[in-house]
Residue frames as qw, qx, qy, qz and C-alpha x, y, z in Angstrom:
[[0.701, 0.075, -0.270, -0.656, 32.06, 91.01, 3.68],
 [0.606, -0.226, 0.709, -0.281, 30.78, 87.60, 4.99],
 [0.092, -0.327, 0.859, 0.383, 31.35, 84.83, 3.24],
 [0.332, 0.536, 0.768, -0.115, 27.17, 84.27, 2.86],
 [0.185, 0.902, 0.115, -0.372, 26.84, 87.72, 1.62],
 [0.082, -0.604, 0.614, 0.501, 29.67, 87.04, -0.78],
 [0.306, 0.174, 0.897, 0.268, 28.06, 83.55, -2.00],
 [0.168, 0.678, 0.674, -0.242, 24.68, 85.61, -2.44],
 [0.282, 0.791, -0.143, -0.523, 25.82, 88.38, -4.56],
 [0.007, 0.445, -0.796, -0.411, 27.89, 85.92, -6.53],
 [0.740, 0.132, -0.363, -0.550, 24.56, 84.09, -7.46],
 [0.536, 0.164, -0.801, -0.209, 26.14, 81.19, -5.62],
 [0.714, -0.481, -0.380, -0.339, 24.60, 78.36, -2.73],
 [0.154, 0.487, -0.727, 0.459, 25.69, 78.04, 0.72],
 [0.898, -0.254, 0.176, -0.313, 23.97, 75.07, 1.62],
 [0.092, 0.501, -0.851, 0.128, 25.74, 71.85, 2.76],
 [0.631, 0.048, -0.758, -0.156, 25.71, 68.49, 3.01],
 [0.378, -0.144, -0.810, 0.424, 23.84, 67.75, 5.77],
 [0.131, 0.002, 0.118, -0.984, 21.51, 70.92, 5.66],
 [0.507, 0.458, 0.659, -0.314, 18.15, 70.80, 6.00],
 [0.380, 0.066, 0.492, 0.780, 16.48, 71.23, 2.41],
 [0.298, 0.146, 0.215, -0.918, 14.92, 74.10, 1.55],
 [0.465, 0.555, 0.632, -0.276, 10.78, 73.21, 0.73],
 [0.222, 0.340, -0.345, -0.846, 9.46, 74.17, -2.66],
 [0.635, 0.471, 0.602, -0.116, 6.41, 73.74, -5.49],
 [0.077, -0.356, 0.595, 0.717, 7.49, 74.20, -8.86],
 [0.706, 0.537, 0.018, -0.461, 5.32, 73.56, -11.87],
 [0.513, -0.270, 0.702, 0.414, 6.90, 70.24, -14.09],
 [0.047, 0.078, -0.601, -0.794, 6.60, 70.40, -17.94],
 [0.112, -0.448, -0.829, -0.316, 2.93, 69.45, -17.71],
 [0.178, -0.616, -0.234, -0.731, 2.03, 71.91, -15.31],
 [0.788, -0.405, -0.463, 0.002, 1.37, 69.80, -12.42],
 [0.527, -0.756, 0.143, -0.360, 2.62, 71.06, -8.78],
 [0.823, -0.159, -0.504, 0.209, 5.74, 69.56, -7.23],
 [0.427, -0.835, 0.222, -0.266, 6.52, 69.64, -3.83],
 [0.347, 0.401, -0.795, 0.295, 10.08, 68.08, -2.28],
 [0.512, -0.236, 0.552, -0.615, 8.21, 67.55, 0.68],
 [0.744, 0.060, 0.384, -0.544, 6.02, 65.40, -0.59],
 [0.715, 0.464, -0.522, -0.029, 8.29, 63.77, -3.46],
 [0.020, -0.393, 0.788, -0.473, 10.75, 62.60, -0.37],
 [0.643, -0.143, 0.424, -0.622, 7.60, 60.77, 1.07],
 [0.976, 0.208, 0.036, -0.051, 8.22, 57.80, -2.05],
 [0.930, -0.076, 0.092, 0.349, 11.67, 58.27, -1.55],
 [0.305, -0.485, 0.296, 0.764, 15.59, 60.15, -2.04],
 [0.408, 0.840, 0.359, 0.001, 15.54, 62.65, -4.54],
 [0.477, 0.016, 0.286, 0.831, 18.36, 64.37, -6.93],
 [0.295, 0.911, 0.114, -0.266, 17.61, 67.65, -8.00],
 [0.656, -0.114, 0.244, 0.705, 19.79, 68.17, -10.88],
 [0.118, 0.861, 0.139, -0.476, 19.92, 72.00, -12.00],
 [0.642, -0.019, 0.403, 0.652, 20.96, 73.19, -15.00],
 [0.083, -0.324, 0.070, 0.940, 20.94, 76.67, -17.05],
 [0.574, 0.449, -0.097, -0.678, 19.13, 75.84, -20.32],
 [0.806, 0.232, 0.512, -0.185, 17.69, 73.55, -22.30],
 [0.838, 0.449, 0.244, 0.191, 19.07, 72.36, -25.56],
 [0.084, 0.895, -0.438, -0.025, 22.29, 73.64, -24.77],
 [0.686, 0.332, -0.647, -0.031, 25.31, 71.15, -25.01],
 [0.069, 0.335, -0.784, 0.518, 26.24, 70.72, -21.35],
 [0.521, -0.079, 0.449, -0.722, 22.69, 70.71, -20.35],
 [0.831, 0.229, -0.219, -0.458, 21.70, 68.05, -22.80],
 [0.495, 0.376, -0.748, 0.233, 24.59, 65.94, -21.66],
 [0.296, -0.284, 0.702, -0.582, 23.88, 66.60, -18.08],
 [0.724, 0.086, 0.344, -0.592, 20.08, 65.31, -18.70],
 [0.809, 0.276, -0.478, -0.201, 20.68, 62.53, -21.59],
 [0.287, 0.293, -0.809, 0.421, 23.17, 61.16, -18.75],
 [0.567, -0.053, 0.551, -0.610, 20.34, 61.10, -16.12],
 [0.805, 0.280, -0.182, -0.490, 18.29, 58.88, -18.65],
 [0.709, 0.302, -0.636, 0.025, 20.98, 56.42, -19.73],
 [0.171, 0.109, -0.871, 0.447, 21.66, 55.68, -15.63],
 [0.548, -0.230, 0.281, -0.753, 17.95, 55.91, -14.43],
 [0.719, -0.039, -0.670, 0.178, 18.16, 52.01, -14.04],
 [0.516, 0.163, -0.583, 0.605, 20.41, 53.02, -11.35],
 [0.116, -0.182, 0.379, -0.900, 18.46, 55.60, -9.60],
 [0.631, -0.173, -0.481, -0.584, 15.52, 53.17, -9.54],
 [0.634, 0.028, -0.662, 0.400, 17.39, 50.73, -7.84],
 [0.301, -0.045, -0.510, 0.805, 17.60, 52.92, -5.13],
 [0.135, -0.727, -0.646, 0.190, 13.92, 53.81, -4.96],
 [0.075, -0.657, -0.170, 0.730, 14.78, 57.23, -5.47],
 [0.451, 0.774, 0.359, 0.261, 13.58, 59.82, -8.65],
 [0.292, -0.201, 0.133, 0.926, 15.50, 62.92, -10.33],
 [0.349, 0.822, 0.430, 0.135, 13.81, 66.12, -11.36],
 [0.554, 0.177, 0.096, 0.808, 15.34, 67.99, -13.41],
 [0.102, -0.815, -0.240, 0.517, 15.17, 72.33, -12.51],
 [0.360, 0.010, 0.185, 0.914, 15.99, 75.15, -14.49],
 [0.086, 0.396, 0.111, -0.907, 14.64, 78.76, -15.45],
 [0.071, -0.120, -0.755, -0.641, 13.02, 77.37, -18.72],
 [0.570, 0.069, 0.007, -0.818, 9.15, 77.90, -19.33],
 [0.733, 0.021, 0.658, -0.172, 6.93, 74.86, -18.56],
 [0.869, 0.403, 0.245, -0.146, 6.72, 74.37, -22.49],
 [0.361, 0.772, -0.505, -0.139, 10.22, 74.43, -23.07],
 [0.503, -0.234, 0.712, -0.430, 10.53, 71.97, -20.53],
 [0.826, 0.303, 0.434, -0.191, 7.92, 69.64, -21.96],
 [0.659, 0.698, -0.140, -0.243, 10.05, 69.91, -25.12],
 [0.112, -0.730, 0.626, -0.251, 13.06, 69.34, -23.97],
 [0.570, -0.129, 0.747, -0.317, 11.83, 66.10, -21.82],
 [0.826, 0.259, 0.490, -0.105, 9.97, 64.37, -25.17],
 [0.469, 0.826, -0.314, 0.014, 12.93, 65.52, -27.59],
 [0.175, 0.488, -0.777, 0.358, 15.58, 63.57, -25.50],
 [0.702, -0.239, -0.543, -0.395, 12.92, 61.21, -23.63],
 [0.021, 0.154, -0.726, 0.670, 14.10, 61.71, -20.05],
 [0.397, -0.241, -0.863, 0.199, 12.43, 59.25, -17.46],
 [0.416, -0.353, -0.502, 0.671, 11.83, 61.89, -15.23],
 [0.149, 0.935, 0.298, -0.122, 9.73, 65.59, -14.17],
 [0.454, 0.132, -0.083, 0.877, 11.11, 68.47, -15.29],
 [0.172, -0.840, -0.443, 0.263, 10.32, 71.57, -13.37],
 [0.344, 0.637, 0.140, 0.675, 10.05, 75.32, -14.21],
 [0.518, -0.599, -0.228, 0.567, 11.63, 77.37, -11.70],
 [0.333, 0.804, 0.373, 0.322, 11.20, 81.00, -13.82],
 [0.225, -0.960, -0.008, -0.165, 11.96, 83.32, -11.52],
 [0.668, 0.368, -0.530, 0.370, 15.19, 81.30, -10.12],
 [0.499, -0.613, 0.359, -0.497, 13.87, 81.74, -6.59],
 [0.991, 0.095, 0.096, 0.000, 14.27, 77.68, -6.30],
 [0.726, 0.331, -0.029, 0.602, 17.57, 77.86, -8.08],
 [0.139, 0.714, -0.350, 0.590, 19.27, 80.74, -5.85],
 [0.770, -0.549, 0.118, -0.305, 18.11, 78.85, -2.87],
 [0.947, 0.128, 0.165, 0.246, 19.79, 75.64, -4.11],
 [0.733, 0.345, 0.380, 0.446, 22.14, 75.77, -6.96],
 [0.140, -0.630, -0.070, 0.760, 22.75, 79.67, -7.16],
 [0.505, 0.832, 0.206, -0.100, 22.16, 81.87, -10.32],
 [0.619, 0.160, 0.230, 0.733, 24.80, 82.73, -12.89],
 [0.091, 0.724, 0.209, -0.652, 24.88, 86.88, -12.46],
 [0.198, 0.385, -0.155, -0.888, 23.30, 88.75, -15.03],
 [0.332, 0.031, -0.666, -0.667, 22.04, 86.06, -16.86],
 [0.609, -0.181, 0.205, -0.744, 19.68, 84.68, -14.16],
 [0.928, -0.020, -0.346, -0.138, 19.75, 80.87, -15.11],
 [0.869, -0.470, 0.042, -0.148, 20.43, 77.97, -12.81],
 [0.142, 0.710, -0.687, -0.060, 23.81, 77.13, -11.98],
 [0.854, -0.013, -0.473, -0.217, 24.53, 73.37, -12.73],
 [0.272, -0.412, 0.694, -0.524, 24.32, 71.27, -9.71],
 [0.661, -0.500, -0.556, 0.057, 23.05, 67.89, -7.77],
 [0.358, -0.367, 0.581, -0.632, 21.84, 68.08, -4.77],
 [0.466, 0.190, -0.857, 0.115, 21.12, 64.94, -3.51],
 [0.435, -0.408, 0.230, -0.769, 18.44, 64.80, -0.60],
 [0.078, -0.078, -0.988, 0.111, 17.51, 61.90, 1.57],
 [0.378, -0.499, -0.677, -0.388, 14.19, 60.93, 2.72],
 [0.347, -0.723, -0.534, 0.267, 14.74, 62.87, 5.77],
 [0.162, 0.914, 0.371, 0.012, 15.29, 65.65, 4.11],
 [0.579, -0.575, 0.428, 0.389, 19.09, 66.07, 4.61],
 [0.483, 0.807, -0.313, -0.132, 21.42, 67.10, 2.02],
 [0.977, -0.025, 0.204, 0.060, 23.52, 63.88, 1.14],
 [0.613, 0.138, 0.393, 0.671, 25.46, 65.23, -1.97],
 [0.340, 0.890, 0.133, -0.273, 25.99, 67.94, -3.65],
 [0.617, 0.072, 0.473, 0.625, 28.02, 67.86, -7.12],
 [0.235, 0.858, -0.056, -0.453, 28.49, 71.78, -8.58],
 [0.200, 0.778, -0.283, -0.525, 29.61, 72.74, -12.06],
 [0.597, 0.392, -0.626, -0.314, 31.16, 70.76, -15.36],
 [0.056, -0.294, 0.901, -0.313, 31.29, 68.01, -12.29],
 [0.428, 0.062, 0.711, -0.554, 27.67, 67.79, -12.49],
 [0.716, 0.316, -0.278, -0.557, 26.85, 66.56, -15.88],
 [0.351, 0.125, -0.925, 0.068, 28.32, 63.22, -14.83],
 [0.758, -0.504, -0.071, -0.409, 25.26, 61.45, -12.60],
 [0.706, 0.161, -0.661, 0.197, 27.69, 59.20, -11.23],
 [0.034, -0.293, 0.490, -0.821, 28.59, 60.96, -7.92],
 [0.318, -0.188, 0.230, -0.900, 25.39, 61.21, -7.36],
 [0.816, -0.047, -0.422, -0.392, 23.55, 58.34, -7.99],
 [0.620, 0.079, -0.694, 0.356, 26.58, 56.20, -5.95],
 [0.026, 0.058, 0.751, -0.657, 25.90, 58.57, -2.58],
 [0.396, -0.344, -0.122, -0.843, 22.07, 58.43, -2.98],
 [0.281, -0.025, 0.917, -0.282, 20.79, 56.14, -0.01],
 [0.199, -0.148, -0.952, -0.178, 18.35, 53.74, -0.55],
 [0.384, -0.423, -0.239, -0.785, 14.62, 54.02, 0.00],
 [0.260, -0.075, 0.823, -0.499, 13.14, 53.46, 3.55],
 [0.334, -0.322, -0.794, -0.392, 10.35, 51.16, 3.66],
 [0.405, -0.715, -0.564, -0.081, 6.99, 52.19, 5.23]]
C-alpha cells in the first residue's frame, strides 16, 4: 500500500510545506463565502483546524489564537479558524470566547481531508496549522496537541507583500 493511500484511509494529509494550497469556499459563522484565493490577496493566512467546538483542546487552541492576534497582525496576515461544526455553532463559539477572527464551516470535511485529515469514524477535523503564504505555498504546518500552541506558527508566517 502507498504511503498516500495509507495517509487517505487513515483520515490523514499529505500535503507539505511548500505545496501548492488546495483552493476552497467555506461558509464563516455568518454565512458569508470564503475563498483562500482571495483571502491570500490581503495577505498570509493560518488555517487552524480543529475537531469541535467547546471542547477543551479546541477552546485552548482558539482562545490562544485571540490572546496572540497582535502578533498575527503584525504580520499583515489573518487566521480562520475550520472545523466540521454548523455555521451556528460556529457563530457561538466565536462570540462566547470573542475570537478576532472568521470561523468557517467545513460540514462535510471535504476542506478538512484535503488539509488537516479527518479523525476515522468520527469525521471531524484533525487539529492542525497550515500556514500559507501569499503565493499560495505552504510555509508551516503544525499537526496535533502541537497545534494548540500558535506560536510555531505565527513565528514562520512571512510578512505581507505590499501592492
Amino acid at each position: 500500500m502507498t504511503a498516500p493511500l495509507l495517509a487517505m484511509l487513515l483520515g490523514a494529509t499529505t500535503l507539505k510545506v511548500g505545496d501548492q494550497a488546495p483552493d476552497f469556499t467555506l461558509a464563516d459563522q455568518e454565512g458569508q463565502p470564503v475563498t483562500l484565493s482571495k483571502a491570500l490577496k490581503e495577505g498570509p493566512v493560518i488555517l487552524a483546524f480543529f475537531p469541535k467546538a467547546f471542547t477543551p483542546g479546541c477552546t485552548k487552541q482558539n482562545s490562544n489564537f485571540r490572546d496572540k492576534y497582535v502578533e498575527v497582525e503584525q504580520k499583515g496576515a489573518q487566521v480562520f479558524g475550520i472545523s466540521t461544526d454548523t455555521e451556528a455553532t460556529q457563530k457561538k463559539f466565536k462570540a462566547e470566547y470573542r475570537l478576532p477572527y472568521a470561523l468557517l464551516s467545513d460540514p462535510d470535511g471535504k476542506v478538512a481531508r484535503q488539509y488537516s485529515g479527518t479523525m476515522p469514524l468520527l469525521g471531524v477535523a484533525n487539529r492542525a496549522n497550515f500556514v500559507i503564504g501569499q503565493d499560495g505555498k505552504i510555509a508551516k504546518i503544525v499537526e496535533g496537541s502541537d497545534a494548540i500552541d500558535p506560536n510555531a506558527a505565527i513565528a514562520s508566517c512571512p510578512l505581507r507583500r505590499k501592492g
